[in-house]
Biotite code that builds the C-alpha atoms (Angstrom):
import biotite.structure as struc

atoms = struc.array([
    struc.Atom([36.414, 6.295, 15.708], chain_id="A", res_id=1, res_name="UNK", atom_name="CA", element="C"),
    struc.Atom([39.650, 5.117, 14.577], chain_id="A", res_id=2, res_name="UNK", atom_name="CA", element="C"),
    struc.Atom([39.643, 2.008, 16.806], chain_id="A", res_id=3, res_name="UNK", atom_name="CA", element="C"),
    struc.Atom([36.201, 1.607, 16.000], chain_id="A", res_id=4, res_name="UNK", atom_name="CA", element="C"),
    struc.Atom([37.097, 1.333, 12.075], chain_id="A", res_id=5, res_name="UNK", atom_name="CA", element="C"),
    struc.Atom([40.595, -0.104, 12.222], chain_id="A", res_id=6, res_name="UNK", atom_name="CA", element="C"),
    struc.Atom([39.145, -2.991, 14.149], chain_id="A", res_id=7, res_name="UNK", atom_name="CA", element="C"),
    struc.Atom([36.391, -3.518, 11.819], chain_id="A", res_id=8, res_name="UNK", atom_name="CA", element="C"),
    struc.Atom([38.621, -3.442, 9.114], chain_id="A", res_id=9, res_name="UNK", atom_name="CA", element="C"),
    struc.Atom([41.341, -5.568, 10.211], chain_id="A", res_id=10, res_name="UNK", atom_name="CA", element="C"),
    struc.Atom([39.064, -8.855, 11.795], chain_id="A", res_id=11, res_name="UNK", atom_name="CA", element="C"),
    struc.Atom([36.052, -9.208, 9.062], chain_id="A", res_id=12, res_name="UNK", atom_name="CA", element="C"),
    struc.Atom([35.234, -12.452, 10.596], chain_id="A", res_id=13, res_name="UNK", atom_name="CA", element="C"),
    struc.Atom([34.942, -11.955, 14.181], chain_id="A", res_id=14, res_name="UNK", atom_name="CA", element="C"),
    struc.Atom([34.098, -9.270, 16.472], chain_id="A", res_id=15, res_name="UNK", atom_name="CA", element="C"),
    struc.Atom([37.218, -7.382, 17.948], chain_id="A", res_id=16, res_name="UNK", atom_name="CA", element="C"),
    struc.Atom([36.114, -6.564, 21.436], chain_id="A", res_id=17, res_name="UNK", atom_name="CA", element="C"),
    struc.Atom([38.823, -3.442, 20.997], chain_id="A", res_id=18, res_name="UNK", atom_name="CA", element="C"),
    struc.Atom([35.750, -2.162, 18.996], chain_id="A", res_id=19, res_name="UNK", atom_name="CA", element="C"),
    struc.Atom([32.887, -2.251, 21.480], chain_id="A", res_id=20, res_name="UNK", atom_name="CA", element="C"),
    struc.Atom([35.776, -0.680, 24.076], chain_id="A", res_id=21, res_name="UNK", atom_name="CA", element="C"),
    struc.Atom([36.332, 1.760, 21.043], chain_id="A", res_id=22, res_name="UNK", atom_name="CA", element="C"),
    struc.Atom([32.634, 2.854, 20.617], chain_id="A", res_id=23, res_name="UNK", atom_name="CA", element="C"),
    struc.Atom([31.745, 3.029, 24.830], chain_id="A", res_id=24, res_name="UNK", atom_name="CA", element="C"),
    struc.Atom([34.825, 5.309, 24.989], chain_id="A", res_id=25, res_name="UNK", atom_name="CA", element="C"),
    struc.Atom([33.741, 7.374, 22.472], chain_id="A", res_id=26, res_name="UNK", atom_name="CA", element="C"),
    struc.Atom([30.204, 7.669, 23.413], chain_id="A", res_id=27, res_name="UNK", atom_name="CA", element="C"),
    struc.Atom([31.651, 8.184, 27.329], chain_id="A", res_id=28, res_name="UNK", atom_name="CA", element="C"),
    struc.Atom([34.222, 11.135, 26.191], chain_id="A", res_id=29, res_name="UNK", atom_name="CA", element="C"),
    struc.Atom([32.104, 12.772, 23.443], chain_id="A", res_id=30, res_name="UNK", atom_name="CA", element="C"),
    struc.Atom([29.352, 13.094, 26.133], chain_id="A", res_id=31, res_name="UNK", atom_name="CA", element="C"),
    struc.Atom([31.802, 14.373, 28.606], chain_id="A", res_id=32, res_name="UNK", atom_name="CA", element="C"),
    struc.Atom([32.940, 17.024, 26.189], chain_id="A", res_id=33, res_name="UNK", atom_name="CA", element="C"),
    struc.Atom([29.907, 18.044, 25.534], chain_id="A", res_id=34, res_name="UNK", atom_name="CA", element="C"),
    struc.Atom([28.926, 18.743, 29.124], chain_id="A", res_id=35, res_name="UNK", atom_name="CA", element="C"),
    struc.Atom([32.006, 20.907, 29.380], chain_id="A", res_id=36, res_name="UNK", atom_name="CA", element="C"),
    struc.Atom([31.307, 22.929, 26.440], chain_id="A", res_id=37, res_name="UNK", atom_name="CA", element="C"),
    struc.Atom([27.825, 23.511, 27.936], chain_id="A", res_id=38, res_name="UNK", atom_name="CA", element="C"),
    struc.Atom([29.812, 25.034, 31.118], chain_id="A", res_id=39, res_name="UNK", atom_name="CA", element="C"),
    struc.Atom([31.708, 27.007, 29.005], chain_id="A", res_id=40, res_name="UNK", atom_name="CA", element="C"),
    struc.Atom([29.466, 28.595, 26.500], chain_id="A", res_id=41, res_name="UNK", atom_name="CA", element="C"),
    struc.Atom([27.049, 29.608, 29.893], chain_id="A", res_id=42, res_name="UNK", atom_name="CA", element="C"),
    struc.Atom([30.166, 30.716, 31.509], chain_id="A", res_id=43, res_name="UNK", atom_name="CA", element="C"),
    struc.Atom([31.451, 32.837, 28.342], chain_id="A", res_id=44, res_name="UNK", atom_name="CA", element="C"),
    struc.Atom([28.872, 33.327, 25.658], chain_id="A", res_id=45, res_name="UNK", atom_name="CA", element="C"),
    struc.Atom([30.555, 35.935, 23.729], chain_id="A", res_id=46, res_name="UNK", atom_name="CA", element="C"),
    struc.Atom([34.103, 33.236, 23.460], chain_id="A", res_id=47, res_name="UNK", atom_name="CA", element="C"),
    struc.Atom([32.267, 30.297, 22.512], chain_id="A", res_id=48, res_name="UNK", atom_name="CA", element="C"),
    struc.Atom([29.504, 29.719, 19.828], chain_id="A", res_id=49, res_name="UNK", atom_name="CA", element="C"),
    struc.Atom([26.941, 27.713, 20.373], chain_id="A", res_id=50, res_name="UNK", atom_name="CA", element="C"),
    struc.Atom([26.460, 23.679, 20.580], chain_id="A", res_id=51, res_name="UNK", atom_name="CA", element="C"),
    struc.Atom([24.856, 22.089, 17.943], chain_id="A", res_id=52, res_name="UNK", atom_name="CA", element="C"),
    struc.Atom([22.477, 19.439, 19.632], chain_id="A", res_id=53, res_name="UNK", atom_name="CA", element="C"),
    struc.Atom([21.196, 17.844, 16.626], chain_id="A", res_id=54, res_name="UNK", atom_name="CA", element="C"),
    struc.Atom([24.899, 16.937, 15.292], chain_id="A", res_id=55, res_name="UNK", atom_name="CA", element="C"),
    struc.Atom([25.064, 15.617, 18.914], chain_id="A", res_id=56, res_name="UNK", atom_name="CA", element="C"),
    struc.Atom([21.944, 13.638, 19.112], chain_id="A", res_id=57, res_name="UNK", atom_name="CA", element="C"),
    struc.Atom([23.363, 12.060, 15.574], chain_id="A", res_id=58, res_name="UNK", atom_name="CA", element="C"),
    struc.Atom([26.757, 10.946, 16.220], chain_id="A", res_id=59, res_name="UNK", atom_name="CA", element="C"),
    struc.Atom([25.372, 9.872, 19.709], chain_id="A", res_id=60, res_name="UNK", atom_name="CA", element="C"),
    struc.Atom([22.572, 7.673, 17.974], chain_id="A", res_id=61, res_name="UNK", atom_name="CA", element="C"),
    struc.Atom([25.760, 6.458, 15.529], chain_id="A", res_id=62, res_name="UNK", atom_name="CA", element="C"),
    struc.Atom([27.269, 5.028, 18.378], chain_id="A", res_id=63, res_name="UNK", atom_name="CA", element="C"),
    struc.Atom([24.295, 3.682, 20.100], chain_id="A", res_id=64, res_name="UNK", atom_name="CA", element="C"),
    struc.Atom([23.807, 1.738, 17.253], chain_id="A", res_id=65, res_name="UNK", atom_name="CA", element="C"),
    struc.Atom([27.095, 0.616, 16.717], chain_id="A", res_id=66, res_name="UNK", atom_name="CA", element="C"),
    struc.Atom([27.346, -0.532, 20.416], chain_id="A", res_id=67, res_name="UNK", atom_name="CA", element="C"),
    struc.Atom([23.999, -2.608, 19.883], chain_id="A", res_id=68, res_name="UNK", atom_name="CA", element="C"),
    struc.Atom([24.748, -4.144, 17.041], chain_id="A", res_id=69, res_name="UNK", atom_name="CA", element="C"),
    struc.Atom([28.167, -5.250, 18.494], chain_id="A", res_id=70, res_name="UNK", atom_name="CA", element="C"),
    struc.Atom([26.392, -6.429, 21.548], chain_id="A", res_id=71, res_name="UNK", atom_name="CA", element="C"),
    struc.Atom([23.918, -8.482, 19.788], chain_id="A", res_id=72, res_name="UNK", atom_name="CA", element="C"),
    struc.Atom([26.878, -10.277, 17.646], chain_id="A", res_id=73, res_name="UNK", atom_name="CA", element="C"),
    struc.Atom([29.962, -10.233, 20.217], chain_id="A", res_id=74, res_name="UNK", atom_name="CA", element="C"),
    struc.Atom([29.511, -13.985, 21.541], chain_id="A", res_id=75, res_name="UNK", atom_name="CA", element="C"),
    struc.Atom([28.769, -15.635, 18.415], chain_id="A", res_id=76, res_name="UNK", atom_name="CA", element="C"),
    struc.Atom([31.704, -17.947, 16.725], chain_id="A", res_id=77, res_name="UNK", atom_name="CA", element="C"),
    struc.Atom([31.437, -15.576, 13.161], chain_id="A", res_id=78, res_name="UNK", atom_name="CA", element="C"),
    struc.Atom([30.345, -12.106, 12.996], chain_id="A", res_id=79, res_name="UNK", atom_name="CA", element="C"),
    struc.Atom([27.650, -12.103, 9.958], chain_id="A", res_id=80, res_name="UNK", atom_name="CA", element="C"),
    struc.Atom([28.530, -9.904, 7.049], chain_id="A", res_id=81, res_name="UNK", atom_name="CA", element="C"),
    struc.Atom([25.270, -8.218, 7.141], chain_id="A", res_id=82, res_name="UNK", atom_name="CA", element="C"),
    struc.Atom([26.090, -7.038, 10.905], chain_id="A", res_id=83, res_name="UNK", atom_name="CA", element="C"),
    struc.Atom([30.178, -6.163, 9.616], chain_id="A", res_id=84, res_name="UNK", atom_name="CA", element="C"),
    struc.Atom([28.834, -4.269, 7.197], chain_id="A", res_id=85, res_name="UNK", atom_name="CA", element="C"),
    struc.Atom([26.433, -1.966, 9.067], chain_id="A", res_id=86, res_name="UNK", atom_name="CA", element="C"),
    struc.Atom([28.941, -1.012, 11.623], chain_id="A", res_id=87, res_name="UNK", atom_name="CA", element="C"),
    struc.Atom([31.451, 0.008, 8.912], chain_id="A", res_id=88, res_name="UNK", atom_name="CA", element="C"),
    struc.Atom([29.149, 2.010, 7.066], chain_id="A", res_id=89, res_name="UNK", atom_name="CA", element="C"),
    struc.Atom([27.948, 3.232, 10.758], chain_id="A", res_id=90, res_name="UNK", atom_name="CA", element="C"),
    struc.Atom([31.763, 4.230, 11.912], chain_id="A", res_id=91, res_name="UNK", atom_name="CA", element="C"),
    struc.Atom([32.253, 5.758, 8.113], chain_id="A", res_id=92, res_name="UNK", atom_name="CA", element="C"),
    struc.Atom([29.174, 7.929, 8.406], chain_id="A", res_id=93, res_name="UNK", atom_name="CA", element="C"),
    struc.Atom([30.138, 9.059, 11.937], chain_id="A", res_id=94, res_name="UNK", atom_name="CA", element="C"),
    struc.Atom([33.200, 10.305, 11.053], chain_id="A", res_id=95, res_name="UNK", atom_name="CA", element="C"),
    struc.Atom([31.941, 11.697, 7.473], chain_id="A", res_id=96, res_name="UNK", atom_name="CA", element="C"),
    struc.Atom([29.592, 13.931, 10.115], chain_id="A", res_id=97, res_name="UNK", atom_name="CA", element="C"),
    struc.Atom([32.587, 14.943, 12.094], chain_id="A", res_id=98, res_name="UNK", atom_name="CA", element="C"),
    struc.Atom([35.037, 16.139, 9.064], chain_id="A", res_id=99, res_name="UNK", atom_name="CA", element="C"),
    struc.Atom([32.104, 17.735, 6.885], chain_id="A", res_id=100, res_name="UNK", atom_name="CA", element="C"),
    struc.Atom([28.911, 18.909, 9.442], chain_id="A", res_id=101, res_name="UNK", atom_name="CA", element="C"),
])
């Protein structure tokens, strides 16, 4: 999420496609993660707790989002403030859920 932000942050004005790369990564490894937990907390119960699929389904949603509204906005000439501003406060929230859920 720190590409995600950091390219946000440092091109207001247009789109960095490092940030649409960014967000597909993390959507592609979180999910990957996840499906090796699941492995591992069938294959060991009593070593691993278990996997929170609503904290999932919300950072996964996060991301979906992000990647749609970067989508929508990546070919035009200036990225609209409205659109900037959602994906910040998107990326900020995601990562808020990771530190404090």
């Amino acid at each position: 999420m720190a590409g995600v932000l950091g390219g946000l942050l440092a091109s207001p004005a247009k789109l960095n496609k490092g940030v649409l790369h960014s967000s597909l990564l993390a959507l592609v490894t979180g999910l990957g993660l996840v499906g090796i937990r699941y492995s591992l907390v069938d294959s060991y119960p009593d070593q691993y707790e278990a996997i929170d699929n609503v904290k999932i389904w919300v950072k996964s949603n996060i991301l979906v989002a992000i990647l749609i509204i970067g989508y929508i906005n990546v070919k035009k000439p200036k990225l609209p403030k409205s659109a900037w501003l959602a994906m910040v406060a998107l990326s900020i929230s995601n990562i808020a859920i990771a530190v404090v859920w």
